[in-house]
C-alpha positions in Angstrom: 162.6 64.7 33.5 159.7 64.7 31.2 157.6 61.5 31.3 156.0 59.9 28.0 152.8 57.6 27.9 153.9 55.3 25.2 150.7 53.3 23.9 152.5 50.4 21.6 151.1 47.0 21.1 154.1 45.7 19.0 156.8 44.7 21.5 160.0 45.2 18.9 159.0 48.2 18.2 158.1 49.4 21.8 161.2 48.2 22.5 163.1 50.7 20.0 161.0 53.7 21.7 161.9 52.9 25.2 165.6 52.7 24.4 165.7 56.0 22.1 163.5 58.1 24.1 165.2 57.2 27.3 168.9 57.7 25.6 167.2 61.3 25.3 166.6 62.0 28.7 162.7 60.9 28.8 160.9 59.0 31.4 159.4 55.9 29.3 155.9 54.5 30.5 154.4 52.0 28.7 151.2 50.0 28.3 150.1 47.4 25.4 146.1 48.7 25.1 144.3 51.7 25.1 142.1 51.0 27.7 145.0 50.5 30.1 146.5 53.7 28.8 143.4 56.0 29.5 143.6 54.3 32.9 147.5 55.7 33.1 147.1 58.8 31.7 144.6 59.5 35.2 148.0 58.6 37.9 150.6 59.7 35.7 150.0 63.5 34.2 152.7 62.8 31.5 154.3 65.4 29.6 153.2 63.4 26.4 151.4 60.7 24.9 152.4 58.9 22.0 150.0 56.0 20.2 150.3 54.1 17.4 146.9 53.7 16.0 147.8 51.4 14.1 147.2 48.8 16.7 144.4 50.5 18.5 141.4 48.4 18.9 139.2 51.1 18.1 138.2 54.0 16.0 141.2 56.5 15.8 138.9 59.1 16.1 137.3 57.5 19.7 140.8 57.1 20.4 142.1 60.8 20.9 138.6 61.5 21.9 138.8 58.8 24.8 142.5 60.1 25.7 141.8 63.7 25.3 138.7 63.3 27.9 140.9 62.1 30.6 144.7 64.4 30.1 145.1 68.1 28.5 148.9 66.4 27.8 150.2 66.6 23.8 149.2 63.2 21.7 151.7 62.2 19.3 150.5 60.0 16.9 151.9 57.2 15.1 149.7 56.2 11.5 150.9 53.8 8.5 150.9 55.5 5.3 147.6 53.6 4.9 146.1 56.3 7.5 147.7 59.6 5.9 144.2 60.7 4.6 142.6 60.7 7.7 145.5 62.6 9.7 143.8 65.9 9.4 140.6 64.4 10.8 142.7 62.8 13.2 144.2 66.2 14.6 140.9 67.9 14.5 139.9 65.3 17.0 142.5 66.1 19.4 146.0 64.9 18.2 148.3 67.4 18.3 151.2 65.6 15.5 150.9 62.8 13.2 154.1 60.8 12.4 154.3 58.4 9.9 155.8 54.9 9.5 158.5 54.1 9.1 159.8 57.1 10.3 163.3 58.8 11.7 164.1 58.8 15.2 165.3 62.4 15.0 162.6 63.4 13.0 160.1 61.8 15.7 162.2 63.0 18.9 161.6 66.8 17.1 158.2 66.6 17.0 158.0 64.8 20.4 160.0 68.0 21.8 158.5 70.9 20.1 154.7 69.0 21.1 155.9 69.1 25.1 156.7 72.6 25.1 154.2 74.4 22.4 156.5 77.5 23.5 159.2 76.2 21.0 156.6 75.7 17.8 157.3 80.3 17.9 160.6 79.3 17.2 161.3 75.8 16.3 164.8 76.2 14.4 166.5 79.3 16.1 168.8 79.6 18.8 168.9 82.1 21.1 171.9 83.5 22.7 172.6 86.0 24.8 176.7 86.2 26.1 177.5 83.2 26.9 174.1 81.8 27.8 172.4 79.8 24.3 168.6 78.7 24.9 168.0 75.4 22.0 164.4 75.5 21.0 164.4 72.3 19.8 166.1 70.5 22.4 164.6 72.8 25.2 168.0 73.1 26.7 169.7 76.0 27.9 174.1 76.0 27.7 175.5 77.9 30.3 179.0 77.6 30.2 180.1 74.4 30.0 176.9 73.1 31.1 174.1 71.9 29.3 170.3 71.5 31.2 167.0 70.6 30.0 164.2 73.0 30.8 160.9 72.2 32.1 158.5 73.9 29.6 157.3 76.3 32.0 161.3 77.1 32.8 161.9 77.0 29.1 159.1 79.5 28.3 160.1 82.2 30.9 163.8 82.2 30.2 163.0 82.6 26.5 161.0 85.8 27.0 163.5 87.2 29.7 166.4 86.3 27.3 164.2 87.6 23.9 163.6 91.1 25.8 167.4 91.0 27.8 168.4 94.5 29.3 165.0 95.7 29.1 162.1 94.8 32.6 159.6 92.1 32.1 156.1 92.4 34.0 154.9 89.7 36.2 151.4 90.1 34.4 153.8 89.5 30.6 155.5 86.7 31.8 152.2 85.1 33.2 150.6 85.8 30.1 153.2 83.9 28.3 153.0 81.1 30.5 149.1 81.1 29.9 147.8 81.8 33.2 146.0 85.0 35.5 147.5 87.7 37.0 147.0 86.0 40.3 149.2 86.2 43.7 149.3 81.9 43.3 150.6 82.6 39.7 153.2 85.2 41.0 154.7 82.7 43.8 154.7 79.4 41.0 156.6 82.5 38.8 158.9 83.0 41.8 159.7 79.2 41.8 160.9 78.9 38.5 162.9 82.3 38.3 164.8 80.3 41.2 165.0 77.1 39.5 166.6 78.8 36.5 168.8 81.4 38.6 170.3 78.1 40.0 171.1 76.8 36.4 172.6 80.2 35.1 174.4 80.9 38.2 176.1 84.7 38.1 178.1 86.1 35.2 181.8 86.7 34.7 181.4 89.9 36.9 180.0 87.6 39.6 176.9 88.9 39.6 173.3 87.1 39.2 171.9 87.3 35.5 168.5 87.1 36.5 167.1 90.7 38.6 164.5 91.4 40.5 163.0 94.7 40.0 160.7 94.7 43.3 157.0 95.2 42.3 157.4 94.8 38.4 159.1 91.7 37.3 162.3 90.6 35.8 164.9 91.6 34.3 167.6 89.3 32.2 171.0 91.4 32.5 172.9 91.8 29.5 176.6 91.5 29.3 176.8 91.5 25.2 
């Protein structure tokens, strides 16, 4: 379950975040201050952080820059429409969305979603499906069956490449790449623990047979049934 750093002085409306962005399957932390969120941010290595500057008590700029010194995590931020010339300074500081008030709750839980897992901004309206097996880019779910399972965005970015190249072998040293990290023995054994992770939520086709193969020395391969 992804975890969110929410950084909301205003308590109705910290109040409506906690209840929608739980309902959606996120882990809600809050604070009231930006000083106690930079404190946070160092225990809780959330998925996301998401500020509304509009209560920050200092420069928005010092803000992301404070934020962005302690966690590599995506900032979301929230700006009145007071703030929209300043977003693109805003970004360049750090940020990696603007949202502003009022906004939708579906258009915020979007750009929440496709910030966690920068995998899904490649394709962030297109489904892909491969038999019976649908991968959501915008939710970062994956249906298999009659079951529906949110991926971690490491999970989420290796299934997508296995499922975007299906019938066909995918290097270690590929996937790694698209995972953003070395060709190193470390990497190969974290690749190794979310090939499992997602064997386990695919199980084995109609044939009963496992979707996911290991070709011994090379990689993976996504078998395909379509």
């Amino acid at each position: 379950m992804a975890r969110i750093l929410v950084v909301e002085k205003e308590l109705q409306l910290r109040r409506f975040l906690r209840k929608q962005l739980s309902g959606r399957g996120f882990k809600i932390s809050e604070v009231v201050n930006v000083n106690e969120g930079i404190l946070r941010v160092r225990t809780l290595h959330p998925y996301l952080i998401l500020i509304d500057l509009d209560y920050a008590e200092s420069d928005d700029l010092e803000v992301i820059h404070s934020f962005r010194r302690g966690s590599s995590a995506p900032i979301v931020c929230l700006v009145g429409k007071e703030k929209t010339m300043r977003i693109a300074s805003i970004l360049e500081a750090g940020a990696d969305d603007c949202v502003v008030k009022p906004f939708g709750i579906r258009e915020l839980i979007s750009r929440i979603e496709i910030s966690i897992c920068p995998a899904m901004r490649l394709f962030p309206r297109t489904t892909l499906q491969k038999g019976e097996i649908v991968l959501d880019p915008i939710r970062g779910t994956v249906a298999a069956g009659n079951s529906v399972t949110r991926l971690q965005p490491a999970e989420y970015t290796v299934l997508r490449a296995l499922i975007r190249h299906a019938g066909d072998v995918v290097p270690y040293n590929r996937l790694l790449s698209e995972l953003g990290g070395p060709e190193k023995q470390e990497d190969r054994n974290r690749l190794r623990v979310y090939i499992s992770k997602i064997r386990n939520i695919l199980g084995k086709d109609s044939q009963d047979e496992e979707l996911l193969v290991t070709v011994q020395g090379i990689g993976y391969r996504f078998r395909r049934r379509d």
